[in-house]
KOLFISE-728991 format. One record per residue (C-alpha): residue number from 1; chain; z, x, y. Coordinates in steps of 0.05 Angstrom, whole numbers. Example, Ala and Ser with C-alpha at 12.3 -4.5 7.8 and 13.67 -1.06 7.14 Angstrom:
2
ATOM   resi   chain       c3       c1       c2
ATOM      1       A      156      246      -90
ATOM      2       A      143      273      -21
END
This chain:
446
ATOM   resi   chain       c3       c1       c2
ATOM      1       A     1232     2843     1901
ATOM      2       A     1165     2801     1906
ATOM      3       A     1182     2726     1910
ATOM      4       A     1240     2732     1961
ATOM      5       A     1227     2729     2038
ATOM      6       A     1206     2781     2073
ATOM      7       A     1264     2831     2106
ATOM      8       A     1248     2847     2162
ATOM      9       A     1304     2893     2184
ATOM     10       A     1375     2914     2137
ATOM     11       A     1440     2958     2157
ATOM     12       A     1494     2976     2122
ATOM     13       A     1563     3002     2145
ATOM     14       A     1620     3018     2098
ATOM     15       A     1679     3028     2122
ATOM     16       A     1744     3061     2076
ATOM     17       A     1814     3091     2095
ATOM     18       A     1883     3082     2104
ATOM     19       A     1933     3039     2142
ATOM     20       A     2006     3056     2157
ATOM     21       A     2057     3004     2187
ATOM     22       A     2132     3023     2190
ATOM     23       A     2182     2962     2222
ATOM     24       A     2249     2989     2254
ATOM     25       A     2294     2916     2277
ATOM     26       A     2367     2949     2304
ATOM     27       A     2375     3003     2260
ATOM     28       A     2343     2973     2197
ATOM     29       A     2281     2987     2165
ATOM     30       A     2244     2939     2150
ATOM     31       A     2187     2954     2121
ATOM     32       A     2151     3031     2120
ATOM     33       A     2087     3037     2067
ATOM     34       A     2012     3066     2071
ATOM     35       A     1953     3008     2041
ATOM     36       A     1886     3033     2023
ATOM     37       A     1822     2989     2037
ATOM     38       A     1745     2997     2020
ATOM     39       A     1700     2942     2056
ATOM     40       A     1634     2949     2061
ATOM     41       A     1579     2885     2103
ATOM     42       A     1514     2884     2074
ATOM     43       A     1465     2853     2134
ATOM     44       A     1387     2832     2116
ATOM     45       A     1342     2805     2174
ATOM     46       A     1300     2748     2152
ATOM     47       A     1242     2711     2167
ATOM     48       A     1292     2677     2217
ATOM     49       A     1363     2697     2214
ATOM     50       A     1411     2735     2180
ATOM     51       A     1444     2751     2109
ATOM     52       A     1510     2766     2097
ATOM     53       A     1540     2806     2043
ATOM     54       A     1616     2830     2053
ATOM     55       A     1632     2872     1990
ATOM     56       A     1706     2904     1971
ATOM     57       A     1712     2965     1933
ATOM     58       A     1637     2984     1955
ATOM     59       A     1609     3048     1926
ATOM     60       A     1543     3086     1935
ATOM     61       A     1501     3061     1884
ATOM     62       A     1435     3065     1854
ATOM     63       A     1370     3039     1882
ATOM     64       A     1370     2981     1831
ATOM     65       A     1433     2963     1844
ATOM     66       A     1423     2961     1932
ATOM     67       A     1354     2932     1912
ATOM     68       A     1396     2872     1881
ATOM     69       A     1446     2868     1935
ATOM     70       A     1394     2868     1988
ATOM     71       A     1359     2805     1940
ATOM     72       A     1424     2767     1939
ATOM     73       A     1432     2774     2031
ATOM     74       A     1359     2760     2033
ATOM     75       A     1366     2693     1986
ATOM     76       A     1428     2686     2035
ATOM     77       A     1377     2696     2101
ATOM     78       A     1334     2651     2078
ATOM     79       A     1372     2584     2091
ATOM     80       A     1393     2612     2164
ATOM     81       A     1362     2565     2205
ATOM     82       A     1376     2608     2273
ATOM     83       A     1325     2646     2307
ATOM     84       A     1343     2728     2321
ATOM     85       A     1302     2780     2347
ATOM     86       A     1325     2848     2351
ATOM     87       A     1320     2892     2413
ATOM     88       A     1300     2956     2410
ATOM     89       A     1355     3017     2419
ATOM     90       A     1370     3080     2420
ATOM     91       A     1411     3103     2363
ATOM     92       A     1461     3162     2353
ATOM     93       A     1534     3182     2352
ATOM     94       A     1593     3215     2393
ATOM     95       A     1640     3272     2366
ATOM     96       A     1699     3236     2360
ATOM     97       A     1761     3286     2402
ATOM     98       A     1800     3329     2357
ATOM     99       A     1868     3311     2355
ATOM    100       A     1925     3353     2370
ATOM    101       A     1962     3347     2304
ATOM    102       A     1936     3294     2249
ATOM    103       A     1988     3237     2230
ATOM    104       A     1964     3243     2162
ATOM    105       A     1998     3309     2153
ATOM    106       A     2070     3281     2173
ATOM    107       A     2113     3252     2116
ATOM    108       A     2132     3181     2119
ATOM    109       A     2203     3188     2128
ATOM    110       A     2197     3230     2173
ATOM    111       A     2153     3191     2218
ATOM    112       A     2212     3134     2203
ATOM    113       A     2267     3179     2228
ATOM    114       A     2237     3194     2294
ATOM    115       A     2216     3120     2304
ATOM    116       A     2288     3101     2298
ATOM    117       A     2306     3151     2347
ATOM    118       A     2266     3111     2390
ATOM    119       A     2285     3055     2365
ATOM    120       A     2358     3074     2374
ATOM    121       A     2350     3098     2439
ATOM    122       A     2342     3033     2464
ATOM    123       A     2418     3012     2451
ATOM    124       A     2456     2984     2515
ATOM    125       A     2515     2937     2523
ATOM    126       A     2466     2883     2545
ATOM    127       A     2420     2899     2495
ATOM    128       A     2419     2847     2439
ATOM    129       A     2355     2865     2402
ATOM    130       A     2311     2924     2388
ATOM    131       A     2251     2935     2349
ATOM    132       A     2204     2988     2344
ATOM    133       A     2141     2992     2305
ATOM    134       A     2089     3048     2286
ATOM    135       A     2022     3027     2275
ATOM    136       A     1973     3089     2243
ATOM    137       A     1892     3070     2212
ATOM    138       A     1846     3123     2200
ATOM    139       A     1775     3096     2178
ATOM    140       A     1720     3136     2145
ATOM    141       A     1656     3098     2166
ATOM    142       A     1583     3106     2139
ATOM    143       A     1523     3068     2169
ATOM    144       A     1447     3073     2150
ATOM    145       A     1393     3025     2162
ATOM    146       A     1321     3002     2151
ATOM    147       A     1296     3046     2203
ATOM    148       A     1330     3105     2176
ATOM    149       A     1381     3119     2217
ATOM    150       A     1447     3144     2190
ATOM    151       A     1520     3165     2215
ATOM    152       A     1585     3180     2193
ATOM    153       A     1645     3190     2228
ATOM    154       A     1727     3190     2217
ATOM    155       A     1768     3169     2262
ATOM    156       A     1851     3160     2272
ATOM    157       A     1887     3122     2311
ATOM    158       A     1955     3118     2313
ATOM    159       A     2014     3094     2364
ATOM    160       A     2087     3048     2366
ATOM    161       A     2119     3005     2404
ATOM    162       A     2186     2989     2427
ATOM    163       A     2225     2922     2446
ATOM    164       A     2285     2916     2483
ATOM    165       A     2315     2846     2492
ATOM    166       A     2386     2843     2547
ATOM    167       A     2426     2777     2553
ATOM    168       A     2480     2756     2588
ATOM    169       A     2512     2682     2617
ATOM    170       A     2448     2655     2581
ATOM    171       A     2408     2695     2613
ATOM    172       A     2351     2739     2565
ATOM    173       A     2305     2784     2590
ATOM    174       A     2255     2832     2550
ATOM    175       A     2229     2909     2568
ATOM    176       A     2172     2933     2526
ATOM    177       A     2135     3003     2523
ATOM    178       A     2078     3023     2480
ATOM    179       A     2047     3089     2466
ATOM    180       A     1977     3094     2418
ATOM    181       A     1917     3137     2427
ATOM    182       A     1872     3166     2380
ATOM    183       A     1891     3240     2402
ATOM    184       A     1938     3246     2339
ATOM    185       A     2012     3235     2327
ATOM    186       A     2051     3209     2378
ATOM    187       A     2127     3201     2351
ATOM    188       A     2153     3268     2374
ATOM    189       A     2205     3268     2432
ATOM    190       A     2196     3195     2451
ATOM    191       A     2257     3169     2463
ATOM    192       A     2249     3163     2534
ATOM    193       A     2200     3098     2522
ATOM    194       A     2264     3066     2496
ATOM    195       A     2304     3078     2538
ATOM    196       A     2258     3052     2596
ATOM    197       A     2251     2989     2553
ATOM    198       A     2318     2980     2551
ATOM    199       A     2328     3001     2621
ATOM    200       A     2278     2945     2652
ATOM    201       A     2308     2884     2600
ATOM    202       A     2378     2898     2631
ATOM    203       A     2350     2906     2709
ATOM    204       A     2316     2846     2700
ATOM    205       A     2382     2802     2684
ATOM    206       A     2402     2816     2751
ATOM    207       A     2332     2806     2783
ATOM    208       A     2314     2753     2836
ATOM    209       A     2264     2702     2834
ATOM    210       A     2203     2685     2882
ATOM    211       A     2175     2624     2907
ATOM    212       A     2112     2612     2876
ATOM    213       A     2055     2606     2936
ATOM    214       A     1988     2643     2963
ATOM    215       A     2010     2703     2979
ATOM    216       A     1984     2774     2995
ATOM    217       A     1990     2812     2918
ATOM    218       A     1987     2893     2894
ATOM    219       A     1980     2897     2829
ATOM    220       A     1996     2953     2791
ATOM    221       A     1946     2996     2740
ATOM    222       A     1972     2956     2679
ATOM    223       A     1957     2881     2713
ATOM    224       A     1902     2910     2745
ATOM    225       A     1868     2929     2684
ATOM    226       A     1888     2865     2641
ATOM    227       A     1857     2828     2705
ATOM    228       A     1789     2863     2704
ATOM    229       A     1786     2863     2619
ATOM    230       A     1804     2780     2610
ATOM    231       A     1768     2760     2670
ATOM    232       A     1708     2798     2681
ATOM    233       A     1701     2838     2619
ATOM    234       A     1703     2776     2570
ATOM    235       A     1656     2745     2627
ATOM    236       A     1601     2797     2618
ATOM    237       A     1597     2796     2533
ATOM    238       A     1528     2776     2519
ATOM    239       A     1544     2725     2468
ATOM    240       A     1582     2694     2514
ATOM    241       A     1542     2692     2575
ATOM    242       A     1480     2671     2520
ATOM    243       A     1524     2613     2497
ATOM    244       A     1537     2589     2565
ATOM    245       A     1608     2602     2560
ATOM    246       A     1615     2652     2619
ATOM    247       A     1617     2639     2692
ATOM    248       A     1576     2697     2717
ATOM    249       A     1511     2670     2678
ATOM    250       A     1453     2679     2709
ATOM    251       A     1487     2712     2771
ATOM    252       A     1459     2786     2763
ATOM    253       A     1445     2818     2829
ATOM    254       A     1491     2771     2865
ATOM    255       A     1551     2794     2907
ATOM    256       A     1617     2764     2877
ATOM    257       A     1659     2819     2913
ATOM    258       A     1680     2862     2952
ATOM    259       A     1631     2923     2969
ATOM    260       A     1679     2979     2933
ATOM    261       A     1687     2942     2869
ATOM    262       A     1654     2974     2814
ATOM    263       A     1686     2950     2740
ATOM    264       A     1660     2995     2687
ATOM    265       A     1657     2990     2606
ATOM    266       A     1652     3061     2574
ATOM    267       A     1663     3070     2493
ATOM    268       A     1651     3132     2505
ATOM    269       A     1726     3156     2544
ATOM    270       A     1768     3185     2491
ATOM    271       A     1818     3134     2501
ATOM    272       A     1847     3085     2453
ATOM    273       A     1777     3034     2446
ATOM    274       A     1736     3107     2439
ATOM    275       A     1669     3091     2395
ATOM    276       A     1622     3145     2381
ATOM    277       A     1575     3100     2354
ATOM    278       A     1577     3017     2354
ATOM    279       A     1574     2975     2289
ATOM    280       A     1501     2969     2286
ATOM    281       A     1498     3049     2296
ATOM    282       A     1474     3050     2373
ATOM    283       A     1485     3103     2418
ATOM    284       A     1541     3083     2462
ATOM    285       A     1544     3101     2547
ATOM    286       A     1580     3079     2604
ATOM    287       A     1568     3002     2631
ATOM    288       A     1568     2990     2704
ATOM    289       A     1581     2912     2683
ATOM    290       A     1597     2900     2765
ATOM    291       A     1574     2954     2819
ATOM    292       A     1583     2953     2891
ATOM    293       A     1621     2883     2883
ATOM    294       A     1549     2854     2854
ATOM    295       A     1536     2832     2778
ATOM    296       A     1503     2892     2750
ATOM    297       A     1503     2887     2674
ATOM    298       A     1526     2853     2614
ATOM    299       A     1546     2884     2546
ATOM    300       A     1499     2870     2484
ATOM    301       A     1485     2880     2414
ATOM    302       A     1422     2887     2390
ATOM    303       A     1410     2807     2385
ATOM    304       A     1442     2793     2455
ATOM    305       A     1404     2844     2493
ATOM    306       A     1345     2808     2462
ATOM    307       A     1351     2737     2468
ATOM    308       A     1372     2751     2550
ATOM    309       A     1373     2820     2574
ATOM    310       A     1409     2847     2632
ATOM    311       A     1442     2902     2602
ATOM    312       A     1440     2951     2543
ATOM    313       A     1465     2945     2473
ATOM    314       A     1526     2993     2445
ATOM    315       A     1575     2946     2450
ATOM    316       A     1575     2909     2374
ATOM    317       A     1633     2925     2345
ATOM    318       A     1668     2904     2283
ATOM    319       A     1736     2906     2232
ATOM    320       A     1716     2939     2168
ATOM    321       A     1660     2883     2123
ATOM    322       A     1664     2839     2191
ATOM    323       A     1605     2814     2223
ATOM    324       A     1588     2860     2288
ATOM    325       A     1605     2820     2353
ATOM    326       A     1592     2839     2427
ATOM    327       A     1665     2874     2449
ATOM    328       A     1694     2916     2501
ATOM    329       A     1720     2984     2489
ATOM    330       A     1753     3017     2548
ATOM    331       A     1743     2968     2612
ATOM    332       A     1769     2983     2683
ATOM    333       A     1768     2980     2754
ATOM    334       A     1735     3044     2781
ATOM    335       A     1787     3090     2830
ATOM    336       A     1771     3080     2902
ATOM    337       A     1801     3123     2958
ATOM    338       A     1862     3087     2980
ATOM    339       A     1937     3116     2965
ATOM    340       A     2000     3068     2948
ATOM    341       A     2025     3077     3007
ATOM    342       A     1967     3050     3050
ATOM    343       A     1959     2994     2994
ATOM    344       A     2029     2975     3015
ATOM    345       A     2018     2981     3090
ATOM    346       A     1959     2935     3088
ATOM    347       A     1998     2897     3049
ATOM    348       A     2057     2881     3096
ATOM    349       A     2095     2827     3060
ATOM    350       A     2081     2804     2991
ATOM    351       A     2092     2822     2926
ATOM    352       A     2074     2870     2873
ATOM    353       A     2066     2859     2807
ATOM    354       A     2071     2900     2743
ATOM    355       A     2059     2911     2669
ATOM    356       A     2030     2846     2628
ATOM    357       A     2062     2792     2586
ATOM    358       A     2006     2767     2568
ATOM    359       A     1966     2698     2588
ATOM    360       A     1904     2657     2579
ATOM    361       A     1833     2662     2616
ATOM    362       A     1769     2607     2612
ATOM    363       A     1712     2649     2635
ATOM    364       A     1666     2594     2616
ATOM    365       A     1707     2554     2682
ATOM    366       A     1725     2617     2710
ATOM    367       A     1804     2610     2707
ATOM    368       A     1856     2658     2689
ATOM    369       A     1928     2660     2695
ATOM    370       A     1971     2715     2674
ATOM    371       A     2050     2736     2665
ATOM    372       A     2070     2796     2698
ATOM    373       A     2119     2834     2665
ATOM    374       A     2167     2835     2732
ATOM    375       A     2153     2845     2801
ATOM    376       A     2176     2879     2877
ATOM    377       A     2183     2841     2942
ATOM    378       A     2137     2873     3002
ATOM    379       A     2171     2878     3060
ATOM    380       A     2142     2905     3122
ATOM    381       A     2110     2951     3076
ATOM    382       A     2155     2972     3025
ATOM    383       A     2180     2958     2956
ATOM    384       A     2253     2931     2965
ATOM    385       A     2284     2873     2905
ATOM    386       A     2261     2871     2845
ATOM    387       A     2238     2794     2815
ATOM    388       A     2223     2758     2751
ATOM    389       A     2188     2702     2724
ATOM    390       A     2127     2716     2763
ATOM    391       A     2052     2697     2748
ATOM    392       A     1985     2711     2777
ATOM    393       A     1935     2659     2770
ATOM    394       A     1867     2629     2801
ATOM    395       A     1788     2629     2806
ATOM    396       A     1753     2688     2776
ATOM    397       A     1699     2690     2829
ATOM    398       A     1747     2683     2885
ATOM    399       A     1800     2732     2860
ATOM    400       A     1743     2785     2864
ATOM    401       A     1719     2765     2930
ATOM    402       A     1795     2777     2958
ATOM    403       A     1800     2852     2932
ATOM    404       A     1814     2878     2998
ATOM    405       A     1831     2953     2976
ATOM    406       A     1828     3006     2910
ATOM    407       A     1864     3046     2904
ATOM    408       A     1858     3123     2867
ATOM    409       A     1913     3130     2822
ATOM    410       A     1879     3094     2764
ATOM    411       A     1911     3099     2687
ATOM    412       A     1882     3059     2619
ATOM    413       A     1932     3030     2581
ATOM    414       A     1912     3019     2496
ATOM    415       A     1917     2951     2474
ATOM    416       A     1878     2907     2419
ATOM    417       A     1841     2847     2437
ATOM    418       A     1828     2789     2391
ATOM    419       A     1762     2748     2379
ATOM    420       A     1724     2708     2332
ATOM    421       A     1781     2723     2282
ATOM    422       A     1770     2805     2290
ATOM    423       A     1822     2850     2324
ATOM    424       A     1804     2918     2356
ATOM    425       A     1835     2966     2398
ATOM    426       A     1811     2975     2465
ATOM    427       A     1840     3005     2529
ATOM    428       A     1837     2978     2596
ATOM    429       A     1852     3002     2659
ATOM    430       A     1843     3000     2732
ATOM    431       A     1883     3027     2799
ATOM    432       A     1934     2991     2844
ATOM    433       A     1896     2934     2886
ATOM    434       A     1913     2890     2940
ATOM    435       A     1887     2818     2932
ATOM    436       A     1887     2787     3001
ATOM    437       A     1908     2717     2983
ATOM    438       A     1927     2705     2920
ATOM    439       A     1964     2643     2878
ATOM    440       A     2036     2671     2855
ATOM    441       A     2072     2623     2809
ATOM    442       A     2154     2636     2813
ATOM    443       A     2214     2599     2787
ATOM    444       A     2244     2586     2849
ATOM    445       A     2266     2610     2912
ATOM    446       A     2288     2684     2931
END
């Protein structure tokens, strides 16, 4: 390889295995089939930068044949005009749980029939539209490097969901329940989750409406935990905080909440963003990104962690042949020692909102505003109508400062989270928490 620039550092991770989708839309089936993939990314560390090789249908090959590959990134590396440096880290890798019964060992069809089960169990006068969908990818993964480090590890998750969509006089309203882990198959006596879906699209026609306002707020585990992954977690990746794009740069060590609020990222829970190694083959370990209500720690890969510290890499992660970029894996607010009840007492009158419909979060400004799913009226302390249409939005910094209480019923719910064109699943999570003045957005009055 004389003549080429020097490498100063390679990795590469391939990554094969299967996908699954199956599409249930009222009573038809609309699509059920198993893909195969074989992806393999090829990175060499220049005199400045990196090279990129992404390479289908990858197989272990000979040392001529890597020698040339690693020639063709390093040609690649050597028009890179930015500068990375690579921390150091400690590398190694996580048994991944056994599951309870591998999906791979169930029969298409009948993973079909028992999604429409679900699917069917959905059905209601009021209900107009259902859809359920079962979503299963086991990945073999092999990583080695330069320095000599190498892992393997399979992994499966697997999951569906259910849609339930009521109408009447004009009126349409949606319930929507989702069930994927990586503990093995999930399809077996479900059809409970469509029946709640169907049960919370028909309540929700008759639901009230709330004046939008500041206003005392609960919200529940679900909210809770979308809250503390799109507004603090994406606020603490270390590409982003490099890149100027997050509001909490350059505030490590300062207070930015309340004195019980400790939000955590931890690859390591066996729940649905589980990594037992990240995607440049680091050891992964529990985050403390905010402890004690102070800025504690952001995540890193191995270039982030250089370029500004603060942290610890074990937190790159990647889709199969896709560049590693800094991501969450499970992210929530930590339990603290307050029950419902007591939430609600402090509470007095407000409102509380549940589940996620989604919504939209700047952390470079420090703005979020999300869709609840529906909500509950406080009153004097207790739960009483149910309302729709309702929001939660405002300032990062002073969201966190208004956490009054935690509570310690805290539950992770699985989810994927988009960026930089890559999808991966993650899980957040967090108790019921009372903001103390927060900005409710409504569609009119109660």
């Amino acid at each position: 390889m004389s003549g080429l620039p020097a490498i100063r550092y390679h990795d590469l991770r391939h990554v094969t295995g299967q996908a699954t989708l199956i599409d249930i839309d009222n009573g038809v089936v609309e699509s059920a089939g198993t893909s195969f993939f074989n992806r393999a990314i090829l990175r060499v560390l220049g005199p400045r930068g990196w090279g990129i090789l992404q390479i289908d249908n990858f197989s272990p090959c000979s040392k001529k044949k890597f020698n040339s590959l690693l020639a063709s990134a390093s040609r690649l590396a050597a028009i890179t005009q930015q500068d990375v440096n690579l921390a150091d880290a400690h590398h190694g890798a996580l048994r991944v749980p056994a599951m309870k019964e591998d999906p791979r060992g169930v029969g298409i069809e009948e993973k079909t029939t028992l999604l429409a089960e679900i699917e069917l169990a959905a059905r209601h006068p009021d209900v107009v539209n259902r859809r359920a969908n079962y979503i299963e990818r086991s990945e073999q993964v092999v990583f080695s490097d330069s320095s000599g480090h190498k892992f393997s590890y399979e992994i499966c998750r697997s999951g569906f969901n259910v849609l339930a969509v009521a109408s009447r006089n004009g009126t349409v309203q949606m319930g929507y329940e989702r069930v994927h882990s990586i503990r093995g198959f999930d399809l077996r006596h479900r059809q409970e989750y469509g029946k709640k879906a169907a049960n919370i699209a028909v309540a929700l026609l008759d639901a009230g409406h709330v004046k939008g306002g500041r206003m005392r707020v609960v919200l529940n585990p679900e909210l809770a935990g979308v809250f503390a992954h799109e507004a603090v977690g994406h606020a603490t990746e270390g590409d982003l905080v490099q890149e100027g794009s997050s509001i909490l740069a350059g505030k490590v060590g300062e207070q930015i909440g309340n004195d019980q609020l400790n939000i955590i990222d931890d690859p390591g829970l066996s729940e649905f963003g589980f990594e037992p190694c990240d995607a440049e083959g680091v050891a992964v370990q529990r985050t403390e990104l905010i402890r004690d209500g102070v800025v504690n720690a952001f995540m890193h890969s191995r270039e982030t962690l250089a370029a500004i510290g603060h942290g610890m890499a074990g937190h790159a992660r990647a889709m199969a042949a896709e560049p590693p970029l800094v991501r969450m894996s499970n992210t929530f607010i930590e339990n603290g020692d307050a029950t419902l009840e007591e939430i609600l007492e402090v509470c007095g009158n407000g409102i509380l909102l549940k589940g996620s419909r989604g919504g939209q979060v700047d952390p470079g400004r420090g703005i979020f505003q999300f869709n609840a799913e529906y909500g509950s009226l406080i009153e004097h302390g207790e739960c009483t109508s149910m309302v729709r249409d309702v929001s939660l939005s405002g300032e990062i910094l002073s969201t966190l400062h208004g956490i009054l209480l935690c509570g310690n019923d805290r539950t992770m719910h699985p989810g994927y989270c988009g960026k930089g064109g890559q999808s991966v699943p993650v899980s957040d999570g967090a108790p019921h928490i009372l903001l103390s003045d927060a900005v409710v957005g409504g569609s009119g009055a109660h």
